[in-house]
VMD Tcl script that builds the backbone (N, CA, C; Angstrom):
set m [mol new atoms 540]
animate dup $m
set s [atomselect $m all]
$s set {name element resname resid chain x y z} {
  {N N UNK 1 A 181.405 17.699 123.036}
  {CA C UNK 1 A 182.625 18.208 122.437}
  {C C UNK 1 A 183.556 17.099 121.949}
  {N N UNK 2 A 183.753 16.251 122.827}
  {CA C UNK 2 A 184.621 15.030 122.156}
  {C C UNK 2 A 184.010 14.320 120.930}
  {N N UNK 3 A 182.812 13.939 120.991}
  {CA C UNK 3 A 182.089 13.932 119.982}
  {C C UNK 3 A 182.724 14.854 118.409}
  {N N UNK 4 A 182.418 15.794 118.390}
  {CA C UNK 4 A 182.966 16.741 117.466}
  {C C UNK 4 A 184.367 16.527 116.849}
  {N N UNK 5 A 185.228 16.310 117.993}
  {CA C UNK 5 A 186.763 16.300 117.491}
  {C C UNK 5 A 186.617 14.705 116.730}
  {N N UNK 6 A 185.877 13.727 117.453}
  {CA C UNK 6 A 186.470 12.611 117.140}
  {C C UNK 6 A 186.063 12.273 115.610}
  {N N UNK 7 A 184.614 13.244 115.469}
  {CA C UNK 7 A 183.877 13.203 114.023}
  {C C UNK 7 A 185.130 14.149 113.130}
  {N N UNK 8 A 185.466 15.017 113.516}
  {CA C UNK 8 A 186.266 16.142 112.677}
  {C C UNK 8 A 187.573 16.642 113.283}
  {N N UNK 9 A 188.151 15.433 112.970}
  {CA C UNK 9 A 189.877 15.475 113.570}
  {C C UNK 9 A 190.779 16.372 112.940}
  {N N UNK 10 A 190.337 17.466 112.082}
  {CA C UNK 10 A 191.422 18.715 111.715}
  {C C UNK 10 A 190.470 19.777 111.592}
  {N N UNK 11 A 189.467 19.988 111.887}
  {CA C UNK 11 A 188.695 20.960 112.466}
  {C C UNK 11 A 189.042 21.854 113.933}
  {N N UNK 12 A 189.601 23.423 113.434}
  {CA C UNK 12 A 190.131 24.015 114.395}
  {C C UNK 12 A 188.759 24.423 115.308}
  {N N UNK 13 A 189.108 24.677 116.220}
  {CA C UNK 13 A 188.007 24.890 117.273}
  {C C UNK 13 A 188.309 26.009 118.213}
  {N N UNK 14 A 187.573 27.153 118.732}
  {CA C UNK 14 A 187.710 28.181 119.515}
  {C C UNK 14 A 186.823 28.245 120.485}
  {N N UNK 15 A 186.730 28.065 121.643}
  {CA C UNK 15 A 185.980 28.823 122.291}
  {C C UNK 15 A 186.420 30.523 122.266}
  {N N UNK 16 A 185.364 30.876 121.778}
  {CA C UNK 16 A 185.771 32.547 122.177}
  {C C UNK 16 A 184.988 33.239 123.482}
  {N N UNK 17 A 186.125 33.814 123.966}
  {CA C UNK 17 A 185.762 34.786 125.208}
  {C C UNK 17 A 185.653 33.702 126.156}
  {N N UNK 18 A 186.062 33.041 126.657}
  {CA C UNK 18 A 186.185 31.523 127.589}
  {C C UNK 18 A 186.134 32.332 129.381}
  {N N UNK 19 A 185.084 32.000 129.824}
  {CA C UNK 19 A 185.122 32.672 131.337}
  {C C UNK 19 A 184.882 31.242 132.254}
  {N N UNK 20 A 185.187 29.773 131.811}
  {CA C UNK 20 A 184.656 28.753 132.681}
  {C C UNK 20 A 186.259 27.987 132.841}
  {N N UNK 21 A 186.224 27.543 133.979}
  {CA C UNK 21 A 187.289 25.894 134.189}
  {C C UNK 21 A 187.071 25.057 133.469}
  {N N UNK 22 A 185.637 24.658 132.996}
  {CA C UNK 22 A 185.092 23.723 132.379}
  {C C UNK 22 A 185.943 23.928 130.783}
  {N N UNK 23 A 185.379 25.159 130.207}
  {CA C UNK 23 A 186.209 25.602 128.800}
  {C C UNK 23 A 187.358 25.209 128.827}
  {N N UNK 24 A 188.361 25.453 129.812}
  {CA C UNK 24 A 189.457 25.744 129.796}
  {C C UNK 24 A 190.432 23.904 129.528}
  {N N UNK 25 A 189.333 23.517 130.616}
  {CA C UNK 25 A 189.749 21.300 130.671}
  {C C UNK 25 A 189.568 21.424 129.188}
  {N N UNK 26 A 188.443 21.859 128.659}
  {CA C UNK 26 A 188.260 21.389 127.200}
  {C C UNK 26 A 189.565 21.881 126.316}
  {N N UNK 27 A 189.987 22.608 126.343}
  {CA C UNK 27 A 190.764 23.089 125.664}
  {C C UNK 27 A 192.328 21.910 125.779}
  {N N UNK 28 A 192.731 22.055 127.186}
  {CA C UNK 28 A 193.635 21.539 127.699}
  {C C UNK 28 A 193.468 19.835 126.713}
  {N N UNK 29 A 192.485 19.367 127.471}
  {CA C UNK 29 A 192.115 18.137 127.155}
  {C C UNK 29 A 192.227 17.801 125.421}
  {N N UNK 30 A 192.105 18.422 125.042}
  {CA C UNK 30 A 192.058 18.202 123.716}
  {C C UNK 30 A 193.741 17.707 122.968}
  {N N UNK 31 A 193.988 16.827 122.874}
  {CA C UNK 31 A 195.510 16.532 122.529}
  {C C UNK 31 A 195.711 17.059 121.173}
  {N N UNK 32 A 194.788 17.016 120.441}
  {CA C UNK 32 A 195.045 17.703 119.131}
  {C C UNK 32 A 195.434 19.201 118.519}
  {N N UNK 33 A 195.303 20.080 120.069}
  {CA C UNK 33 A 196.518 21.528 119.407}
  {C C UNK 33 A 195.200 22.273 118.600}
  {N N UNK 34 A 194.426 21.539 118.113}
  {CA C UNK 34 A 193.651 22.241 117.376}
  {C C UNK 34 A 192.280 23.246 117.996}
  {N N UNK 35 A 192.159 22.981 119.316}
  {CA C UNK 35 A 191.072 23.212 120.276}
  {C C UNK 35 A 191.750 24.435 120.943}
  {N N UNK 36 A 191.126 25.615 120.828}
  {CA C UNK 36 A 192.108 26.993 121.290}
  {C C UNK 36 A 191.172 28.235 122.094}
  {N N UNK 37 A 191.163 29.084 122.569}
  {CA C UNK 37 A 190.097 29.769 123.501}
  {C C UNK 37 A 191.128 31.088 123.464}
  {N N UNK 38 A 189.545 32.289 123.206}
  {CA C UNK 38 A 190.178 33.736 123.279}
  {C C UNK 38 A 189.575 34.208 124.896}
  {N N UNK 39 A 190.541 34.795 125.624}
  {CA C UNK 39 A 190.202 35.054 126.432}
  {C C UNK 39 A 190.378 37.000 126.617}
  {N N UNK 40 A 188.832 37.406 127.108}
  {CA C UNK 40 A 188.639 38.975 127.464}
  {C C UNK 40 A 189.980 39.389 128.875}
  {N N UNK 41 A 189.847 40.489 129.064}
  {CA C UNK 41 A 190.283 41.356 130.253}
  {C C UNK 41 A 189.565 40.973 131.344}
  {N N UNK 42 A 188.079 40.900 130.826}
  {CA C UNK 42 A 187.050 41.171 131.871}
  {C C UNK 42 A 187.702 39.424 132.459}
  {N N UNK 43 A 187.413 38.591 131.313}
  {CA C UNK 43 A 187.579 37.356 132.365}
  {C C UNK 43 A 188.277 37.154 133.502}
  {N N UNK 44 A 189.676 37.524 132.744}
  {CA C UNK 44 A 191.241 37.651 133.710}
  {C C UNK 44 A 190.678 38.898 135.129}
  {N N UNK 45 A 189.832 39.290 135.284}
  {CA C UNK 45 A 189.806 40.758 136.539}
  {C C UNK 45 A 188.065 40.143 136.916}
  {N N UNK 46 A 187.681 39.980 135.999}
  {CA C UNK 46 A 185.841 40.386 137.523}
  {C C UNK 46 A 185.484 38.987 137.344}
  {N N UNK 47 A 184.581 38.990 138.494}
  {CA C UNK 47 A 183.626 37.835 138.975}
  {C C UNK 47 A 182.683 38.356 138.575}
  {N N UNK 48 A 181.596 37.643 138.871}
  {CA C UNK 48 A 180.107 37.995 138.775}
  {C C UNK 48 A 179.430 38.760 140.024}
  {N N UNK 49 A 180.344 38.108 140.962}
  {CA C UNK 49 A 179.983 39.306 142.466}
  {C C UNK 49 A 180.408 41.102 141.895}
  {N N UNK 50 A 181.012 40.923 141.105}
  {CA C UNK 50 A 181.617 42.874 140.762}
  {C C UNK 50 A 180.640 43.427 139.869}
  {N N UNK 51 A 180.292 42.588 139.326}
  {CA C UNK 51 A 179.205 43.351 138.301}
  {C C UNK 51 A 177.839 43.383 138.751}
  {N N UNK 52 A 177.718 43.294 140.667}
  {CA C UNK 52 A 176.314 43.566 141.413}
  {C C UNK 52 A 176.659 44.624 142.256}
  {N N UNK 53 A 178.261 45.348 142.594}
  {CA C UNK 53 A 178.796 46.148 143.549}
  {C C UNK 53 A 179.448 46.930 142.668}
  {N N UNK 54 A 180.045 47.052 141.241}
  {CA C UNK 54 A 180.427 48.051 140.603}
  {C C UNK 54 A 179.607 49.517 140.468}
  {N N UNK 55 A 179.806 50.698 140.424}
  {CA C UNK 55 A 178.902 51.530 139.619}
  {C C UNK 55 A 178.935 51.173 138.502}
  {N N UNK 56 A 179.822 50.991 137.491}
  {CA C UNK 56 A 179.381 50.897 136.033}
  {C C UNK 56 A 178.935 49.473 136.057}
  {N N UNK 57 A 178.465 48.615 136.870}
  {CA C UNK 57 A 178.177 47.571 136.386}
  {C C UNK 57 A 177.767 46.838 134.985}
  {N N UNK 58 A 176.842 48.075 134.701}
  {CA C UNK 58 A 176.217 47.199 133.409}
  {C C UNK 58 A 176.991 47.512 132.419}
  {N N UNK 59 A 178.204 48.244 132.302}
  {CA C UNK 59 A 179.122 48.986 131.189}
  {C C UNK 59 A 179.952 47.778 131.192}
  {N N UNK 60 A 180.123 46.651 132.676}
  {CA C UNK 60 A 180.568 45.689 132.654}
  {C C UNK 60 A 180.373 44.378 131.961}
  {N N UNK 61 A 178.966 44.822 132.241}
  {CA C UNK 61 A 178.150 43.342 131.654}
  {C C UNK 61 A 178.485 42.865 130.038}
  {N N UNK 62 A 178.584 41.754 129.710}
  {CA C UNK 62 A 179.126 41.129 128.098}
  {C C UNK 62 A 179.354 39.466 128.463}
  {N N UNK 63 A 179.033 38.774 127.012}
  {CA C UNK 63 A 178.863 37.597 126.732}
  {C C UNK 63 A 179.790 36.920 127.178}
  {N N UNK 64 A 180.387 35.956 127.273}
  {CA C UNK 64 A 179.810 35.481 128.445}
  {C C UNK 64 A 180.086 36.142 129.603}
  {N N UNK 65 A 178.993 36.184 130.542}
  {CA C UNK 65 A 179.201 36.879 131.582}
  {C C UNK 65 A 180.124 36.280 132.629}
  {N N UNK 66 A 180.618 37.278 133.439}
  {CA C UNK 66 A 181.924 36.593 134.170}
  {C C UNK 66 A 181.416 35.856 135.009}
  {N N UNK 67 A 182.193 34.750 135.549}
  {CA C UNK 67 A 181.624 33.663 136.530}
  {C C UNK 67 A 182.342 33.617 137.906}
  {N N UNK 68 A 182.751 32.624 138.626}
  {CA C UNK 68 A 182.572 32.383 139.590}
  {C C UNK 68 A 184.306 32.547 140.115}
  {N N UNK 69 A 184.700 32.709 141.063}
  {CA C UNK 69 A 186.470 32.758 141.481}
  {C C UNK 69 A 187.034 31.870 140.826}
  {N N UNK 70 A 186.494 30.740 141.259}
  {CA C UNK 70 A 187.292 29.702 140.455}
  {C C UNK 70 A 187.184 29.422 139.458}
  {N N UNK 71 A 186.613 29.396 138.641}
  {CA C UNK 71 A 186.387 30.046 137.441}
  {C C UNK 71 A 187.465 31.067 136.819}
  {N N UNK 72 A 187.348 31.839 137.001}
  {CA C UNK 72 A 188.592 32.993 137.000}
  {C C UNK 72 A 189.607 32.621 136.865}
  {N N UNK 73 A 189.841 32.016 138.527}
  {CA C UNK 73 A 191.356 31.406 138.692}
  {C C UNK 73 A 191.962 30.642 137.641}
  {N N UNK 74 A 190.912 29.444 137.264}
  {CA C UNK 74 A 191.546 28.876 136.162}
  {C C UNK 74 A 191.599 29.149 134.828}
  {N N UNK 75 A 190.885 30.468 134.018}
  {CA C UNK 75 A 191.340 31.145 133.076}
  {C C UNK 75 A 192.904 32.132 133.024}
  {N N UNK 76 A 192.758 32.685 134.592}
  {CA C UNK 76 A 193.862 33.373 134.782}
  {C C UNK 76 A 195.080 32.404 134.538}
  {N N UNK 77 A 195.125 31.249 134.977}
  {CA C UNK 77 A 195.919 30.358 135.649}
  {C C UNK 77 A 196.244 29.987 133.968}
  {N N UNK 78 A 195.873 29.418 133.127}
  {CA C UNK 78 A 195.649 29.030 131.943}
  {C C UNK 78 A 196.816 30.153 130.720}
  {N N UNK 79 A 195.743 31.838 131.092}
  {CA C UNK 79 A 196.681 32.310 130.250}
  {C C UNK 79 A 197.687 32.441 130.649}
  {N N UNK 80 A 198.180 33.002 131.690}
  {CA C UNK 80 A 199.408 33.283 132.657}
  {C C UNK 80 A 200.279 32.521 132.236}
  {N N UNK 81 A 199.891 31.141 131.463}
  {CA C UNK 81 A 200.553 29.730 131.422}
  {C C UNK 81 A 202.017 30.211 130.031}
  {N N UNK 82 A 201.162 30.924 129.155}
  {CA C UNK 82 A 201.983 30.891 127.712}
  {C C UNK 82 A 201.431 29.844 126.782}
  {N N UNK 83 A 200.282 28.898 127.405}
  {CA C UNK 83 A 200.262 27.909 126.476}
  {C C UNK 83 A 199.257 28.370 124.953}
  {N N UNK 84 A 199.831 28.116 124.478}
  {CA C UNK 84 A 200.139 28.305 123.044}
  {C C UNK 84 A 198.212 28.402 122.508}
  {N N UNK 85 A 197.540 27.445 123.189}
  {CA C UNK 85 A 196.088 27.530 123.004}
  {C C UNK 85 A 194.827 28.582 123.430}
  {N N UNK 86 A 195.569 29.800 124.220}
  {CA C UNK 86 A 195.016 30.583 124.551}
  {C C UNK 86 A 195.356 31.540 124.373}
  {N N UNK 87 A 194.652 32.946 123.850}
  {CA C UNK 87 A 195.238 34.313 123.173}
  {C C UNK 87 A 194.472 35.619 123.437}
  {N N UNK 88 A 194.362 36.248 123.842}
  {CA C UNK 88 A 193.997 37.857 123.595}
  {C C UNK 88 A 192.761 37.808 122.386}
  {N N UNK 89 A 191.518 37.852 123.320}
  {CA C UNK 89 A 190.134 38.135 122.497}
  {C C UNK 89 A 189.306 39.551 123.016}
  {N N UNK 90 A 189.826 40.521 123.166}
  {CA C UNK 90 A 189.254 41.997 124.063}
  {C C UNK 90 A 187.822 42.218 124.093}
  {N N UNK 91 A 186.916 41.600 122.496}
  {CA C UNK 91 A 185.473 41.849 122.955}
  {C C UNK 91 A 185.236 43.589 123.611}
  {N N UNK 92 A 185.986 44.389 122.859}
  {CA C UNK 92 A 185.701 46.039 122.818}
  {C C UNK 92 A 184.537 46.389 122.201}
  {N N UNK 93 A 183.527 46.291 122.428}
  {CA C UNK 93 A 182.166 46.701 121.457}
  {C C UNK 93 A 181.690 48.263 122.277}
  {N N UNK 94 A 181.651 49.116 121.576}
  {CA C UNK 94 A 181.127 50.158 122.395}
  {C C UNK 94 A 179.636 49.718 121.872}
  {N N UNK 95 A 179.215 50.476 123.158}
  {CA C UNK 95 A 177.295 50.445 123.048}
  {C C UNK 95 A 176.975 51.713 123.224}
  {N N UNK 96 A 175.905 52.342 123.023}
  {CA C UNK 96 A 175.016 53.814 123.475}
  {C C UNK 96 A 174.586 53.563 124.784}
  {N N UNK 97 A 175.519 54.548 125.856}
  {CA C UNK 97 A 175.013 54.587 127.269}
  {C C UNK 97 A 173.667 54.541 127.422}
  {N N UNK 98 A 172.807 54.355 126.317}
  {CA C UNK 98 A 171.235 54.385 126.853}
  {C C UNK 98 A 170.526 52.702 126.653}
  {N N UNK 99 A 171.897 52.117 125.952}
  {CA C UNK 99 A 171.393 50.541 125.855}
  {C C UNK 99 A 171.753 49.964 127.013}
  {N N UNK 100 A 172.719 50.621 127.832}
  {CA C UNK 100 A 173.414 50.161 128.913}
  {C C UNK 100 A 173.025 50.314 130.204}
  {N N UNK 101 A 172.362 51.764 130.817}
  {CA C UNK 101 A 171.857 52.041 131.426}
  {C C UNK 101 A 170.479 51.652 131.697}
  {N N UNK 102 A 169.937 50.473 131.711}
  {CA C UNK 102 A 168.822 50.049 131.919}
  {C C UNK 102 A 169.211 48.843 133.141}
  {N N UNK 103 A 167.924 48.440 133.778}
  {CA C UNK 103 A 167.841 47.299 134.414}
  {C C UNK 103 A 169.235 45.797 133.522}
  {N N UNK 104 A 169.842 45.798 135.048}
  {CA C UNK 104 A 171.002 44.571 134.100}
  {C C UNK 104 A 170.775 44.014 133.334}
  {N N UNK 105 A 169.690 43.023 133.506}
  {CA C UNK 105 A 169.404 41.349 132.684}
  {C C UNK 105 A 168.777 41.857 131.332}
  {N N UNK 106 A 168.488 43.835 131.254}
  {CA C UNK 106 A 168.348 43.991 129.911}
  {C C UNK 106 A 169.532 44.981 129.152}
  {N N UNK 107 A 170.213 44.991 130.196}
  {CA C UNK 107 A 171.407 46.038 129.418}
  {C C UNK 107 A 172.292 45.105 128.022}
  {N N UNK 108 A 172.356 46.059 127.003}
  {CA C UNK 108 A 172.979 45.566 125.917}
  {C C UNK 108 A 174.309 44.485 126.376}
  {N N UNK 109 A 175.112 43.398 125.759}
  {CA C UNK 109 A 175.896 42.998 126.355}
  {C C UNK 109 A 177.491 43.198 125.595}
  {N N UNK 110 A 178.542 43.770 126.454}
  {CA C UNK 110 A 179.480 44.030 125.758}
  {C C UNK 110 A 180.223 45.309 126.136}
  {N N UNK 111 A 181.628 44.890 126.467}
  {CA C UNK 111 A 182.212 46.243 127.023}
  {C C UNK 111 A 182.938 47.038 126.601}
  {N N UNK 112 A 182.990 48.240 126.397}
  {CA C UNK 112 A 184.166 49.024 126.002}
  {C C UNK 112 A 185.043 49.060 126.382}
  {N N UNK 113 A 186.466 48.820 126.260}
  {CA C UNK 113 A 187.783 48.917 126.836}
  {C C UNK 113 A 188.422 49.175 125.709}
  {N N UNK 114 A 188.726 50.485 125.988}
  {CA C UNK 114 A 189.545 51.087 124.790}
  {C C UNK 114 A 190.738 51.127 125.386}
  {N N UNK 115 A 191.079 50.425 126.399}
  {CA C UNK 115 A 192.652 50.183 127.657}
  {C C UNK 115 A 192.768 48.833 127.482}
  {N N UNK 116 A 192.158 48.116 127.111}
  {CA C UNK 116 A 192.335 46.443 127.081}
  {C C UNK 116 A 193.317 45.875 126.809}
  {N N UNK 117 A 194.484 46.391 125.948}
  {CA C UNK 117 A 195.658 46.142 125.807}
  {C C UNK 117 A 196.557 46.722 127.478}
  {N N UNK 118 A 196.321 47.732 127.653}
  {CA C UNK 118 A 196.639 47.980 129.153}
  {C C UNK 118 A 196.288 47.154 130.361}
  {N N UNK 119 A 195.133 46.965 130.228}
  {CA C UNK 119 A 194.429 45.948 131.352}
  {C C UNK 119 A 194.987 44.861 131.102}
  {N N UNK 120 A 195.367 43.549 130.155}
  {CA C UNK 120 A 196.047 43.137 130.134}
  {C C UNK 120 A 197.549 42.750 130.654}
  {N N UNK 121 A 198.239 44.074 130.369}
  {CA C UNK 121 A 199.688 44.324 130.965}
  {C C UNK 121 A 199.709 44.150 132.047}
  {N N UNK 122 A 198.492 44.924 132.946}
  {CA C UNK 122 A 198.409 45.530 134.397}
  {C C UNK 122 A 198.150 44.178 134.895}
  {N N UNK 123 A 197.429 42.988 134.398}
  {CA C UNK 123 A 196.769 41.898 135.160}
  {C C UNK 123 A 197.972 40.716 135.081}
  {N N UNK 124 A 198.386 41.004 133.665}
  {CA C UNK 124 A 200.036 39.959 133.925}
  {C C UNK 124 A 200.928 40.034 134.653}
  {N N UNK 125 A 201.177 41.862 134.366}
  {CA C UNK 125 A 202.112 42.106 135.850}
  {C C UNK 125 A 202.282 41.640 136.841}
  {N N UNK 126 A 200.508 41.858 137.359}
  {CA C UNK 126 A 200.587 41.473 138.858}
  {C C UNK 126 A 200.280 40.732 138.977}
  {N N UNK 127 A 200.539 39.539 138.534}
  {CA C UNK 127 A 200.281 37.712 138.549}
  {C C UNK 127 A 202.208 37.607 138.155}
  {N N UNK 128 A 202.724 38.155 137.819}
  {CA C UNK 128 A 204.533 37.717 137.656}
  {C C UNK 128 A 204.773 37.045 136.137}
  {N N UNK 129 A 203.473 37.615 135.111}
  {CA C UNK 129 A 203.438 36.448 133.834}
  {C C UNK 129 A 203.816 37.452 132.578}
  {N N UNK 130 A 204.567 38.817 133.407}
  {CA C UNK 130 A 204.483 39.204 131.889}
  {C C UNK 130 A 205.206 38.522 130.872}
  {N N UNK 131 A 206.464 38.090 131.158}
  {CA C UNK 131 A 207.394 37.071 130.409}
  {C C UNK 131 A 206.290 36.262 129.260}
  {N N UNK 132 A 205.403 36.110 129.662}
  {CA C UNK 132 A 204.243 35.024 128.522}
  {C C UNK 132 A 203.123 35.834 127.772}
  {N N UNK 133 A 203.735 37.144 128.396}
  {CA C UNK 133 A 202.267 38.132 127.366}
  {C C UNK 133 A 202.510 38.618 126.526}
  {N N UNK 134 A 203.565 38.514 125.799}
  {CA C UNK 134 A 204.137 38.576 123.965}
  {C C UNK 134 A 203.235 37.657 123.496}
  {N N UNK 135 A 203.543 36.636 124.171}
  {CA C UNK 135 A 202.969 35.227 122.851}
  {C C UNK 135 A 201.198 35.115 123.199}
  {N N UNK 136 A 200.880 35.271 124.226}
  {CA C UNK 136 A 199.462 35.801 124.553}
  {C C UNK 136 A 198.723 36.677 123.733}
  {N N UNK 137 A 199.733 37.854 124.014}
  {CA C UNK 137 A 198.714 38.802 122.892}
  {C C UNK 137 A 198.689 39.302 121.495}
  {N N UNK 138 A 200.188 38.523 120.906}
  {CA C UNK 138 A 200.478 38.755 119.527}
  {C C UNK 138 A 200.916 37.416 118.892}
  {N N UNK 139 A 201.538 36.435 119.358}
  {CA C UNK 139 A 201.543 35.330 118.372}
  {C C UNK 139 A 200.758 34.183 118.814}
  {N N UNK 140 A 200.168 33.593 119.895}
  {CA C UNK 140 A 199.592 32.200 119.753}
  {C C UNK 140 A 198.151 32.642 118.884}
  {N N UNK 141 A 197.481 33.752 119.315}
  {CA C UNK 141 A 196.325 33.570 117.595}
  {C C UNK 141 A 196.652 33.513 116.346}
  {N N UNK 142 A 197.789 34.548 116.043}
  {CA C UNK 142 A 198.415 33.999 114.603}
  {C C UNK 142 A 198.987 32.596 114.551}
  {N N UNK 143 A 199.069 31.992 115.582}
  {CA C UNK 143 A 199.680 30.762 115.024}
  {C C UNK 143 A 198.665 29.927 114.567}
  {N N UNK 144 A 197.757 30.118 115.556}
  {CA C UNK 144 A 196.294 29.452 115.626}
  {C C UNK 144 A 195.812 28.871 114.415}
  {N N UNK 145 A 195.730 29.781 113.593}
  {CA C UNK 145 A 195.235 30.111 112.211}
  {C C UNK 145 A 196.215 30.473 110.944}
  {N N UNK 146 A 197.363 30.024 111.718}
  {CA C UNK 146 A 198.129 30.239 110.504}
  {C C UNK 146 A 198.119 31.600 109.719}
  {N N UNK 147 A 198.158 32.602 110.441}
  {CA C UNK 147 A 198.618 34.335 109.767}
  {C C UNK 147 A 199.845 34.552 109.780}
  {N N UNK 148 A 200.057 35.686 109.397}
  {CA C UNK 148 A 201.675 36.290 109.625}
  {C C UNK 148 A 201.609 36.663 110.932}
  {N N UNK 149 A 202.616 36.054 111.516}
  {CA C UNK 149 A 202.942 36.710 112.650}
  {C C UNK 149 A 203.646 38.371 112.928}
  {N N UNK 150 A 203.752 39.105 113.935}
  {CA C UNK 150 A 203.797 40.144 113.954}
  {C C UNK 150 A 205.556 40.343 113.838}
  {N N UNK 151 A 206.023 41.122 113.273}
  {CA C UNK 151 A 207.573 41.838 113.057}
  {C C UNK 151 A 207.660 42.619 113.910}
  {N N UNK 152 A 209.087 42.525 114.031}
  {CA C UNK 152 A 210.060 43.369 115.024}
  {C C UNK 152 A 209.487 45.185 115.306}
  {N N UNK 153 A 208.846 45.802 114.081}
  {CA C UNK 153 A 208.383 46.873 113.696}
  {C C UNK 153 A 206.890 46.973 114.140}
  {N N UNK 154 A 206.500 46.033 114.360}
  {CA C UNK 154 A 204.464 45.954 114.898}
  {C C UNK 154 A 205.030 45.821 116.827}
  {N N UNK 155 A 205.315 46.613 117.186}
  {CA C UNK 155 A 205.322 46.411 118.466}
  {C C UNK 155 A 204.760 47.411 119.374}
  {N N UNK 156 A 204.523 47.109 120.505}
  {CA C UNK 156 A 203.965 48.156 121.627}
  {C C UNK 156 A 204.830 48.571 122.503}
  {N N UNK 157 A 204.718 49.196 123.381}
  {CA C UNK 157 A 205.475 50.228 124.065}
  {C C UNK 157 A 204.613 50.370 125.363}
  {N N UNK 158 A 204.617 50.143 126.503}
  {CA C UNK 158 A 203.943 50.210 127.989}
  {C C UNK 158 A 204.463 51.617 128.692}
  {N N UNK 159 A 204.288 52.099 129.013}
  {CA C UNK 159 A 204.683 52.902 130.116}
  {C C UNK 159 A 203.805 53.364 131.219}
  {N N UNK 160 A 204.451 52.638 132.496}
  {CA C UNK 160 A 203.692 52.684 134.025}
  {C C UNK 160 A 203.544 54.426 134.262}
  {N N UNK 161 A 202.515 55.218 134.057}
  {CA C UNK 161 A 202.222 56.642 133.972}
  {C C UNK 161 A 201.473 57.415 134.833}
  {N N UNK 162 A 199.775 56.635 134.598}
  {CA C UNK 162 A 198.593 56.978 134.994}
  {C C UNK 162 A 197.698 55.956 135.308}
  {N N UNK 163 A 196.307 56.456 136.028}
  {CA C UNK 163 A 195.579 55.454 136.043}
  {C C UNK 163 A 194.345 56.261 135.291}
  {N N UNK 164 A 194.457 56.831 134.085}
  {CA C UNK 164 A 193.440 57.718 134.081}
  {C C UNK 164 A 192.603 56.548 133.270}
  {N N UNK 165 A 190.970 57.177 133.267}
  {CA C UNK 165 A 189.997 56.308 132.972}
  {C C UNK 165 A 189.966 57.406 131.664}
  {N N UNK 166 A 189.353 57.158 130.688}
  {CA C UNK 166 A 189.090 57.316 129.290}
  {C C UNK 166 A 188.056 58.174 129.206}
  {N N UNK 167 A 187.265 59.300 129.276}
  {CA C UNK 167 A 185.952 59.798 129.260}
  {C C UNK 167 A 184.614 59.292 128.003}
  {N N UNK 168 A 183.704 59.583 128.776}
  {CA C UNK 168 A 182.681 58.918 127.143}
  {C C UNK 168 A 183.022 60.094 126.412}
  {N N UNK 169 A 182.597 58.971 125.248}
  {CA C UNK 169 A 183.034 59.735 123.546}
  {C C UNK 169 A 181.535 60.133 123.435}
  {N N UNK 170 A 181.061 61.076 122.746}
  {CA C UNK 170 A 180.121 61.284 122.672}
  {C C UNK 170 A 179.660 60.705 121.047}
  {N N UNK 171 A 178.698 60.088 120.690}
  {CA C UNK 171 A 177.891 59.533 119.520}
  {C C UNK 171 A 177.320 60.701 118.725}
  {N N UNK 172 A 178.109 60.761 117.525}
  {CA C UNK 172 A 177.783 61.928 116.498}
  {C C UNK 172 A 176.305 61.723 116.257}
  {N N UNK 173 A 175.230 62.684 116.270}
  {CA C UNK 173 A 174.075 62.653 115.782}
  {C C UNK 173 A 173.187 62.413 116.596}
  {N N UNK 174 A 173.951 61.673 117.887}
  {CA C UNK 174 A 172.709 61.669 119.133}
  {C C UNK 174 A 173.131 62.507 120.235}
  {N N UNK 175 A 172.330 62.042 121.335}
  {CA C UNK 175 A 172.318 62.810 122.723}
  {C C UNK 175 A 172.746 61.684 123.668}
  {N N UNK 176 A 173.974 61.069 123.169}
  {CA C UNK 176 A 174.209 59.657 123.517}
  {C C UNK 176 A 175.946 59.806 123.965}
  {N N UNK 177 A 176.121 58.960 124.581}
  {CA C UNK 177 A 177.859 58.698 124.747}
  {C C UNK 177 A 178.245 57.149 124.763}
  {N N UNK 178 A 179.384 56.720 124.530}
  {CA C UNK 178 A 179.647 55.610 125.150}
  {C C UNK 178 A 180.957 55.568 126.152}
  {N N UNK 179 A 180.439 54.814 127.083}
  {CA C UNK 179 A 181.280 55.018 128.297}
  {C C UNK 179 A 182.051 53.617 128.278}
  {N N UNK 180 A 183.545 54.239 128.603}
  {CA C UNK 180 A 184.587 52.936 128.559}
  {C C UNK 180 A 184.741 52.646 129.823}
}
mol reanalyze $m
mol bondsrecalc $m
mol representation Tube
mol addrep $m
């Protein structure tokens, strides 16, 4: 990786979906601002121990797969931060419960969270970081890349309600669902 920057010193760089400590030094390490990482829900909440004791496990399972506590810790620790190099990457792919429902190491990879903006809220909350989850989940990627950032009028609205889970949608044309 240093390699890379030192060859291509205004070359923006992403890790996307970042579930390692290792990613995360890289990012940090990088003095150039230009080195940035999207981080899932899943990262910020499961280990790799949850996706062998979940029932939906394999509805869990997606690239990179989640890793180790510490691991975690220091993605959590990272976004929680506000720093400007890390942003809201959800990785929502629905799959056909029948790609999913197989033996793990062949289940399709990729999770549905059609709450991921919720899961989010719920995981900042209870870490004390919501104060940094504006710029988390709506401006450090636009800055990233230089987009418009979001207006006073593009905003969300939370309200602590329910814990309801989402039911599968069922897949027009098959005998299929996908489960969030």
């Amino acid at each position: 990786f240093p390699g890379l920057r030192n060859k291509y010193h205004k070359l923006r760089i992403t890790f996307e979906h970042a579930t390692t400590a290792n990613a995360i030094r890289c990012v940090k390490e990088d003095g150039s601002g230009l080195t940035t990482c999207t981080i899932t829900p899943q990262a910020l909440i499961l280990v790799r121990e949850d996706l062998d004791s979940l029932t939906w496990r394999n509805h869990g399972r997606c690239m990179p797969i989640a890793k180790t506590k510490r691991d975690r810790d220091a993605v959590r620790e990272f976004a929680f931060s506000g720093d400007f190099r890390g942003y809201a990457g959800d990785d929502t792919a629905a799959h056909p419960s029948k790609s999913k429902n197989v033996p793990f190491a062949e289940a399709t990879s990729g999770c549905y969270w059609p709450h991921s903006a919720a899961a989010y809220v719920d995981i900042f909350y209870k870490h004390g970081a919501l104060q940094n989850l504006p710029k988390f989940a709506a401006f450090n990627g636009p800055n990233a890349w230089g987009l418009k950032l979001p207006t006073k009028n593009e905003t969300m609205h939370f309200v602590r309600s329910t814990n309801d889970i989402p039911t599968p949608s069922p897949i027009p044309g098959t005998d299929d669902v996908v489960v969030p």
